[in-house]
C-alpha positions as CSV (number, residue, x, y, z in Angstrom):
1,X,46.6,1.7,-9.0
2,X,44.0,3.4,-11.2
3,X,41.3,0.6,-12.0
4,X,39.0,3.0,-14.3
5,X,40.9,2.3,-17.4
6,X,39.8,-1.8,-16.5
7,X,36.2,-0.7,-15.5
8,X,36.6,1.1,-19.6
9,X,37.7,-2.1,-20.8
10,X,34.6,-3.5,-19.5
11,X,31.9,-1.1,-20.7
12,X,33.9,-1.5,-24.4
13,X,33.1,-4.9,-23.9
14,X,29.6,-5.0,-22.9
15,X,29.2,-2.6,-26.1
16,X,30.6,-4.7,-28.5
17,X,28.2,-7.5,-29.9
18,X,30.8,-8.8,-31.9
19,X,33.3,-9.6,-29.7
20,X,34.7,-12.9,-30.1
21,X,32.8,-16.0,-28.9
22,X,34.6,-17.6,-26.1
23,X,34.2,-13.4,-24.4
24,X,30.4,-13.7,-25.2
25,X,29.1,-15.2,-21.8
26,X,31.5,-12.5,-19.8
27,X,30.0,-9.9,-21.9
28,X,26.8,-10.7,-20.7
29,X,27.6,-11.3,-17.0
30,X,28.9,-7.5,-17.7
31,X,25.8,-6.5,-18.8
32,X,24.0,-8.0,-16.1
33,X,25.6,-5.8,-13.9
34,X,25.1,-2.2,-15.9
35,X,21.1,-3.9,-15.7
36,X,20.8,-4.4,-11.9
37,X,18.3,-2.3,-10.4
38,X,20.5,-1.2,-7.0
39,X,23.3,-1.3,-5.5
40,X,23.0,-4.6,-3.4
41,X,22.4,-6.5,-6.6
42,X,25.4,-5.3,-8.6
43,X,27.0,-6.1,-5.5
44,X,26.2,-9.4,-5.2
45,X,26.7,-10.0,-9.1
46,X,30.3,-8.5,-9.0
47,X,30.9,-10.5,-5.8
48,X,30.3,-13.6,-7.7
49,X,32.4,-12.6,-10.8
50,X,35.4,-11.6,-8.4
51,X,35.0,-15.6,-7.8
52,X,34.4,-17.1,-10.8
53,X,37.4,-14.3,-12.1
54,X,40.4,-14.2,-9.6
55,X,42.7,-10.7,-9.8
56,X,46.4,-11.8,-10.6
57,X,48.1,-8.3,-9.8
58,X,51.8,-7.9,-11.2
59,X,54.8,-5.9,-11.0
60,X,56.1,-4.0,-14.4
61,X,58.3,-1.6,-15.0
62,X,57.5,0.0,-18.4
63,X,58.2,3.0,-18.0
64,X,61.0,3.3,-15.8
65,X,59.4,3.0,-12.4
66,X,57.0,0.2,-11.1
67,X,53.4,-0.2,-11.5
68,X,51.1,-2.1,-10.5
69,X,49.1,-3.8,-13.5
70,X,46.4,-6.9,-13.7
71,X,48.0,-9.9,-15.5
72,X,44.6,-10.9,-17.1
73,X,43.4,-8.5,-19.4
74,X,39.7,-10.1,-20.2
75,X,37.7,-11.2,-17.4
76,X,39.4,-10.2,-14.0
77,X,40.7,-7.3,-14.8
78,X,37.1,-6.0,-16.5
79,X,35.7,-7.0,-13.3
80,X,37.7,-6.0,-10.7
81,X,37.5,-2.5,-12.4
82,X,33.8,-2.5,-12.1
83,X,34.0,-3.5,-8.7
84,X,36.6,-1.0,-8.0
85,X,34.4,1.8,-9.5
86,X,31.5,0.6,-7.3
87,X,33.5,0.6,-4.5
88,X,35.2,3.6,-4.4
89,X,32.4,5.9,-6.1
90,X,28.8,3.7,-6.5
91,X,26.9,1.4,-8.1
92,X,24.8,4.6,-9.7
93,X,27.9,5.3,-11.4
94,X,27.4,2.6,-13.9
95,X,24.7,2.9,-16.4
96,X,23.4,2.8,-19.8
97,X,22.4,5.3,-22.3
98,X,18.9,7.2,-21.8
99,X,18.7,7.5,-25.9
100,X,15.8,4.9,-26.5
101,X,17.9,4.0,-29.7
102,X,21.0,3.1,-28.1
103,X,21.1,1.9,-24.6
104,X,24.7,2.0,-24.7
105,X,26.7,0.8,-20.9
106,X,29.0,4.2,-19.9
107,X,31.0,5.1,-16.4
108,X,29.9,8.0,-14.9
109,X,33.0,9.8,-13.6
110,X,31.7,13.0,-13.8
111,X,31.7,15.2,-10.4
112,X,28.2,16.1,-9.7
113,X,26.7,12.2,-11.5
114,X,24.8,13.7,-13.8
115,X,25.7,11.7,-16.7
116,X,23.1,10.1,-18.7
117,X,24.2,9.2,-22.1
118,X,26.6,7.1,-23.3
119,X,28.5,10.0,-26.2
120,X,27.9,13.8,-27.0
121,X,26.3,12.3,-29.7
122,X,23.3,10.8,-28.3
123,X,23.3,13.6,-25.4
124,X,22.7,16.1,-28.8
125,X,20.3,13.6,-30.3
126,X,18.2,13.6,-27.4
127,X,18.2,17.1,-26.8
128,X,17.4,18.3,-30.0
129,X,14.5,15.2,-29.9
130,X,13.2,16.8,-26.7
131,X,13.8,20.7,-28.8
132,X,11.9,19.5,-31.5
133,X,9.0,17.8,-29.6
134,X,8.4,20.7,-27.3
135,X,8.2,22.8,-30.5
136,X,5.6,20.5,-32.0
137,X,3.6,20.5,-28.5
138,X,3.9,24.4,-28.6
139,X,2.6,25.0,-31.5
């Protein structure tokens, strides 16, 4: 069972500021985690949203062939990605973007971790930024 796509769901959620009410204090909690300085402490915040949000696994067969799926789509299933991100490749593979105008939560699932922003976009922003500033110093 492939849990990234869940650990996705979660970082969409942590981005989204309008995301329905009654999701708002998960988002948070979400966030809290992408914010925790090390690894012990997104441990122990994951630890207590795999209580306060209990995995319900369940058999489907939509494609032919069984699979594995989470039955709850919003708050287990966001965390127990996280947690199974964590696990199986580190708590320095969650962050947030290093644009000062974004700040953006992404998963790095890169090979060598050297992610750092949360879209091409702001990765282009920031270089040209840097570009453009090393220009003005040069000068």
């Amino acid at each position: 069972m492939d849990l990234t796509s869940y650990a996705e769901w979660a970082v969409r959620l942590v981005n989204d500021p309008a995301a329905p009410p009654e999701l708002q204090p998960l988002r948070a909690e979400l966030a809290a985690v992408f914010d925790a300085a090390d690894g012990a402490t997104v441990a122990g915040l994951l630890n207590a949203l795999l209580s306060r949000y209990p995995v319900r696994p369940q058999l489907t067969d939509h494609d032919g062939r069984w699979h594995l799926h989470l039955a709850d789509q919003t708050g287990a299933a966001a965390v127990m990605g996280l947690a199974a991100v964590v696990a199986e490749l580190g708590s320095d593979r969650l962050g947030r973007c290093l644009d000062p105008r974004c700040s953006r939560a992404f998963l790095d699932t890169s090979s060598n971790r050297s992610r750092r922003y949360c879209s091409p976009r702001c990765a282009s922003r920031a270089n040209v930024a840097a570009y453009r500033a090393r220009r003005r110093g040069g000068q």
